[in-house]
MMTF fields as JSON, N, C-alpha, C and O atoms, coordinates in Angstrom:
{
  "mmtfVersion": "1.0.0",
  "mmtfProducer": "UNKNOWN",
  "numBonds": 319,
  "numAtoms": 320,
  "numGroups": 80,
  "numChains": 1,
  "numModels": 1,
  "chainsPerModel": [1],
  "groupsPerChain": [80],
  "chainIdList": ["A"],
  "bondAtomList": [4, 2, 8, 6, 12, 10, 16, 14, 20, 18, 24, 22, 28, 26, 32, 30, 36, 34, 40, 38, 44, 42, 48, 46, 52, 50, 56, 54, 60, 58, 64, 62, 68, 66, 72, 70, 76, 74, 80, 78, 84, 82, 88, 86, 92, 90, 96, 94, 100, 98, 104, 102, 108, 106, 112, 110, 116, 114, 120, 118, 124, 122, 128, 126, 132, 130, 136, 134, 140, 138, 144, 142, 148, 146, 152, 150, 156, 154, 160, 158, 164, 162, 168, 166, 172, 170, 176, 174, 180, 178, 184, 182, 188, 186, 192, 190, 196, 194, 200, 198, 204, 202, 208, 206, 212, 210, 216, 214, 220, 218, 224, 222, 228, 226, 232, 230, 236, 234, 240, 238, 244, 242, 248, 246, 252, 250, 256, 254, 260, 258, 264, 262, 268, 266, 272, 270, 276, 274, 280, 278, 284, 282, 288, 286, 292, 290, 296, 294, 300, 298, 304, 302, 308, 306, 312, 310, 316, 314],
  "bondOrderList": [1, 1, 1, 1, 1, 1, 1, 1, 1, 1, 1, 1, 1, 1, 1, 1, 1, 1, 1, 1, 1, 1, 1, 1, 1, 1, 1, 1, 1, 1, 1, 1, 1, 1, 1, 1, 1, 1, 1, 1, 1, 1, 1, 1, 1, 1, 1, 1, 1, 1, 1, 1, 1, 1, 1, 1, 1, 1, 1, 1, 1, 1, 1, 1, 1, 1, 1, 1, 1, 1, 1, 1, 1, 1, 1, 1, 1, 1, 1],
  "groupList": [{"groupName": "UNK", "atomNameList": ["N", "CA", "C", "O"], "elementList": ["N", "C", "C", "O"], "formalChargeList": [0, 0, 0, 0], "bondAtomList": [1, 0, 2, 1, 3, 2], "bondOrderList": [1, 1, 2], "singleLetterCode": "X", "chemCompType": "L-PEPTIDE LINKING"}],
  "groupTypeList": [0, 0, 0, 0, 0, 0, 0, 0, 0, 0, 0, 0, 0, 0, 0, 0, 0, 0, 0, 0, 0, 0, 0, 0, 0, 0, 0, 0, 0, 0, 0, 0, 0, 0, 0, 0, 0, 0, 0, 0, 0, 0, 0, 0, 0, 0, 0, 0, 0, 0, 0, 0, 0, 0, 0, 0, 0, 0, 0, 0, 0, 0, 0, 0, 0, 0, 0, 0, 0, 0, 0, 0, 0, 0, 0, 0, 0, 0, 0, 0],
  "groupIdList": [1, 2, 3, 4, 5, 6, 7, 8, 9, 10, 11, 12, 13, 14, 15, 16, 17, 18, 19, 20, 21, 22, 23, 24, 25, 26, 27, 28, 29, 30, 31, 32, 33, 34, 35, 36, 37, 38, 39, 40, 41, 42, 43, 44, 45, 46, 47, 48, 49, 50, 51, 52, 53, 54, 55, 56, 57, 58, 59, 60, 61, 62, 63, 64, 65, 66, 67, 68, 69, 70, 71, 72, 73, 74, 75, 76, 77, 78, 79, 80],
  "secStructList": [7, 7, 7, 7, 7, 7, 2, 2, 2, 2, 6, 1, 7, 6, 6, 1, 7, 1, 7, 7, 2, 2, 2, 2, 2, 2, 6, 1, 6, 6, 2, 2, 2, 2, 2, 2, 2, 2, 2, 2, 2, 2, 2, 2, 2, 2, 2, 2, 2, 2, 2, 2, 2, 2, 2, 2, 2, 6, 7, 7, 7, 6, 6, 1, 7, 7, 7, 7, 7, 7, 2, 2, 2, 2, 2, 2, 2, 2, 2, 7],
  "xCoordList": [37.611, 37.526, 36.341, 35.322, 36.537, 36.024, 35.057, 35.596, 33.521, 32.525, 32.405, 31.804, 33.045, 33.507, 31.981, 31.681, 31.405, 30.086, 30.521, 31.606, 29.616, 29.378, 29.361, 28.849, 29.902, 30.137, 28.486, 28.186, 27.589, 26.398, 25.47, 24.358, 26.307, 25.913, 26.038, 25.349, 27.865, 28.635, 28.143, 28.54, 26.998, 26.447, 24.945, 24.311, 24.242, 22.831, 22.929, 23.63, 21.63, 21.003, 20.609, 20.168, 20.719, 19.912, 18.789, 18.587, 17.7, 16.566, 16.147, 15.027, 17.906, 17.632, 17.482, 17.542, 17.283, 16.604, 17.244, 17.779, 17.237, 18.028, 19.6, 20.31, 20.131, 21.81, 22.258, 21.987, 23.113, 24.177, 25.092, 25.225, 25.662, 26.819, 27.918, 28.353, 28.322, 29.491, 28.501, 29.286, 27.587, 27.245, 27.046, 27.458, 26.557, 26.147, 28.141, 28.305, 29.069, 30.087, 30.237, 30.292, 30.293, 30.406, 29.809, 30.448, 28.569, 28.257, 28.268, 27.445, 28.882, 29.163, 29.947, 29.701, 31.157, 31.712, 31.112, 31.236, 30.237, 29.377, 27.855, 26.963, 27.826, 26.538, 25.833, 24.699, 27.635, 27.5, 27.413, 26.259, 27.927, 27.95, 26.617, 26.179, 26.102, 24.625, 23.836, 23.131, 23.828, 22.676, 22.817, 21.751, 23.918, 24.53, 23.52, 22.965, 23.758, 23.603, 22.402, 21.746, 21.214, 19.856, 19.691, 18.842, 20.606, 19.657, 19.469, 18.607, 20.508, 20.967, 19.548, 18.757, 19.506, 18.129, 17.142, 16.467, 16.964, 15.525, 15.522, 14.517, 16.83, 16.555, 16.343, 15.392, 17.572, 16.856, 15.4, 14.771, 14.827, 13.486, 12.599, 11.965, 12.733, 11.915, 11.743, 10.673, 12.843, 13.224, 12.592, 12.024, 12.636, 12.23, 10.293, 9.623, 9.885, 8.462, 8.322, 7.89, 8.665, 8.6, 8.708, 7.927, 9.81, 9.952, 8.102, 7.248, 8.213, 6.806, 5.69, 5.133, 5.364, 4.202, 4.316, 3.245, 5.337, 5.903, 5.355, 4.768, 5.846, 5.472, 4.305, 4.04, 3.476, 2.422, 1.391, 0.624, 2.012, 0.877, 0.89, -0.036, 1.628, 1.722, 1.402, 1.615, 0.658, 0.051, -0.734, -1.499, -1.307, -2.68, -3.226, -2.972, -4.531, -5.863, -6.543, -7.228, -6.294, -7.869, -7.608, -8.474, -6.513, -6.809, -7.296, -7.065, -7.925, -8.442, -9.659, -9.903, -10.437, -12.163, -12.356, -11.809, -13.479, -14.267, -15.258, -15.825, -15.581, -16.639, -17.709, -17.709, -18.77, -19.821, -21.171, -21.822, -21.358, -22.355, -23.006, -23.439, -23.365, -24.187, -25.043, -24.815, -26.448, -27.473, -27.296, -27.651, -26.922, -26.278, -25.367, -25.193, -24.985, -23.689, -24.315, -23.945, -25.462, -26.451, -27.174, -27.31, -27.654, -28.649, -27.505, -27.731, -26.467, -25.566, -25.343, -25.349, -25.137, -24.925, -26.193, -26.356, -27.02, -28.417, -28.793, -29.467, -28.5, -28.733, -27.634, -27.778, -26.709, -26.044, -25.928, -25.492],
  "yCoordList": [3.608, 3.93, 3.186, 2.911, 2.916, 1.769, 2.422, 3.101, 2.365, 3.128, 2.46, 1.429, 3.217, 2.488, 2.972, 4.151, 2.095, 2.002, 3.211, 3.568, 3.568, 4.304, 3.724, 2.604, 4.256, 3.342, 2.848, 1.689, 4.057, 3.27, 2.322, 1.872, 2.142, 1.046, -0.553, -1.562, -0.035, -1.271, -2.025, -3.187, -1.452, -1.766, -1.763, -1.486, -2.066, -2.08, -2.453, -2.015, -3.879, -4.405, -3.814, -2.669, -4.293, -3.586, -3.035, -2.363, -3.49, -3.148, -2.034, -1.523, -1.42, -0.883, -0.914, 0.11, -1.97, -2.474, -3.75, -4.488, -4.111, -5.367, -5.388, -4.455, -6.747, -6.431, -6.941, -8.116, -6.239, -7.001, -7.714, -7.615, -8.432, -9.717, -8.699, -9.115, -7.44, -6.74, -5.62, -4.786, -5.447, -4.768, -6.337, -6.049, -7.524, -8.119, -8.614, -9.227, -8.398, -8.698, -7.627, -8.01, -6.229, -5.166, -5.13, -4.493, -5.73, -5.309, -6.837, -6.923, -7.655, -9.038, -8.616, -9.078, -7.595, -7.938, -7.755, -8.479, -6.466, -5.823, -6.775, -6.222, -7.834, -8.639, -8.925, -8.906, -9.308, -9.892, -8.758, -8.754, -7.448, -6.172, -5.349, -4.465, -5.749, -5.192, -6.017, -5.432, -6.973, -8.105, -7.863, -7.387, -7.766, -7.209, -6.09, -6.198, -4.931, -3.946, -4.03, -3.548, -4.399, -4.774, -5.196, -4.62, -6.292, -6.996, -6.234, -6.414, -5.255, -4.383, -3.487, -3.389, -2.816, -2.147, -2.403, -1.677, -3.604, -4.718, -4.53, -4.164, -4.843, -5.602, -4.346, -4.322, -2.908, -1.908, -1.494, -1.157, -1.452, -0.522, -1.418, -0.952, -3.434, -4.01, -3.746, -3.718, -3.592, -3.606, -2.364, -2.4, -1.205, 0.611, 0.083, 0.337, -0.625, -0.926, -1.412, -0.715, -2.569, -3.671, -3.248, -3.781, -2.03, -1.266, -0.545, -0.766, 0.5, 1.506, 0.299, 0.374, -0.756, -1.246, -1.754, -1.98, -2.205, -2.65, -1.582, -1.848, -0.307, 0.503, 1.263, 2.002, 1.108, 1.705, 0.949, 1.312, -0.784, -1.855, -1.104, -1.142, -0.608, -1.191, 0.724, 0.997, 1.793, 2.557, 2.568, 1.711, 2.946, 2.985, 4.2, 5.149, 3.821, 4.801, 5.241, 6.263, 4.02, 4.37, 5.897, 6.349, 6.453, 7.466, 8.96, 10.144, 8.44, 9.618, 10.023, 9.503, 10.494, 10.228, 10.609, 11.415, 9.56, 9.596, 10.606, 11.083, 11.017, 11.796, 11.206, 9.977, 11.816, 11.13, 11.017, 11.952, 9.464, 9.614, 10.477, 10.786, 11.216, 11.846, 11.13, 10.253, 11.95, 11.235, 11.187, 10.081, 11.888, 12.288, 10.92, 10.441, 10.553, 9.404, 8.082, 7.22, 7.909, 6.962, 6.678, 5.599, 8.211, 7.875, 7.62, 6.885, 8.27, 7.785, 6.087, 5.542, 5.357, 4.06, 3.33, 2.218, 4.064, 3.048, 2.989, 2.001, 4.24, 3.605, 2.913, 2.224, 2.974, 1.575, 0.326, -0.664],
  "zCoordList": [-38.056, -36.649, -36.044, -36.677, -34.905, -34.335, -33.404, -32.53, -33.387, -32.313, -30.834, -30.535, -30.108, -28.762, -27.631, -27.443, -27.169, -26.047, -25.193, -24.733, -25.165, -23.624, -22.569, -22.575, -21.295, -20.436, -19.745, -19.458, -19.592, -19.458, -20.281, -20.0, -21.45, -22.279, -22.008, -22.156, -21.321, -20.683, -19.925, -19.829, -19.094, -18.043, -18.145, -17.127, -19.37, -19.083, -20.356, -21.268, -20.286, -21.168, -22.938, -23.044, -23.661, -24.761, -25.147, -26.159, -23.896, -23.476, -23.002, -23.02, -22.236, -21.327, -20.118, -19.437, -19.678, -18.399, -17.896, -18.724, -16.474, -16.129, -16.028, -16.402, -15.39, -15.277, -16.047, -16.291, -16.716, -17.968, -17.006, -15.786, -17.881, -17.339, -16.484, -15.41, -16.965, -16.308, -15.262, -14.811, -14.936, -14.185, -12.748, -11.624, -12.914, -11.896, -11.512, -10.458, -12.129, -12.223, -10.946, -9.778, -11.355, -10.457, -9.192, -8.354, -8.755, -7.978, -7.117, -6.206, -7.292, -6.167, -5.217, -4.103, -5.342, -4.462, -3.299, -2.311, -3.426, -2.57, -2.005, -1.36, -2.287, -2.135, -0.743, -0.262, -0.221, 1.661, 2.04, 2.47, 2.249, 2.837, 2.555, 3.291, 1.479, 1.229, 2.098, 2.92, 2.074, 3.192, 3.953, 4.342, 5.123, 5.792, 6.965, 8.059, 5.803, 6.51, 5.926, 6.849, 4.673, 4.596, 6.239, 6.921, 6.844, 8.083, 9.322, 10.182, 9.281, 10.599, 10.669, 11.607, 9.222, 9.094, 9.654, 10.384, 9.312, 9.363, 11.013, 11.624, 11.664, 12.646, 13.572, 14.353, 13.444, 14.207, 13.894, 14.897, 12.902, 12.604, 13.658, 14.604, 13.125, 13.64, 15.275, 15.883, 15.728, 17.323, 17.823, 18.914, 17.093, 17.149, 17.449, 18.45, 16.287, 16.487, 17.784, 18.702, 17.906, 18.897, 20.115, 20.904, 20.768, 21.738, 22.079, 22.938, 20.683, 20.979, 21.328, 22.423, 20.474, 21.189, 22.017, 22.58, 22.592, 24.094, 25.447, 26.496, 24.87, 25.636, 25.665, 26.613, 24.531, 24.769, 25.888, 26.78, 25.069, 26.223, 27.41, 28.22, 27.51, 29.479, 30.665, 31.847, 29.108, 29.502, 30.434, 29.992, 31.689, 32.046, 32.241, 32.984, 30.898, 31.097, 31.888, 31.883, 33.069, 33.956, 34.85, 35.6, 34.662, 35.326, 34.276, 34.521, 33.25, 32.353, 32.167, 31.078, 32.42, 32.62, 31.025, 30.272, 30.875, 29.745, 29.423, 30.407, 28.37, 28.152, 28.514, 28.446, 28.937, 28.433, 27.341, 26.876, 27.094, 25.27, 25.306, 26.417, 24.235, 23.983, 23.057, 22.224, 23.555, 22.622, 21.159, 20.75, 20.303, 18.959, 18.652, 17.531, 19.539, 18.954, 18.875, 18.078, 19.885, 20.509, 19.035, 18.459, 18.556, 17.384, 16.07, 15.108, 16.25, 14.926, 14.699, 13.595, 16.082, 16.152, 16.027, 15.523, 16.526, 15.743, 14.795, 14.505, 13.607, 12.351, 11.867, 10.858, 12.345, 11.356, 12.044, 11.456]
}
């Protein structure tokens, strides 16, 4: 009787680790559709950033009054 692999054997190195010949077999067809939607990702998150600092630029402060220094902060900045 013949000791037949496990199927996660089928598919991973002897190492353990890395793609065996039938796992990179398996997962081509899927290669363009993974990049794909990798770029869609990329491109909403990048765009999600790009929006917020877009919009934060164009905040204006000047209508928020500042504290004013205190001597305590005066002497913190002079020693360093």
């Amino acid at each position: 009787m013949e000791h037949q692999p496990t199927r996660e054997k089928l598919y991973s190195t002897s190492k353990g680790y890395g793609f065996s010949p039938a796992l990179q077999r398996t997962r081509k067809p899927f290669a363009v559709r993974n990049m794909l939607t990798l770029a869609g990702l990329l491109t909403f998150t990048g765009s999600v950033y790009a929006y917020s600092l877009l919009a934060v630029k164009q905040d204006d402060f000047s209508d928020v009054p500042m504290p004013p220094e205190t001597s305590a902060n005066n002497e913190v900045a002079n020693k360093q």
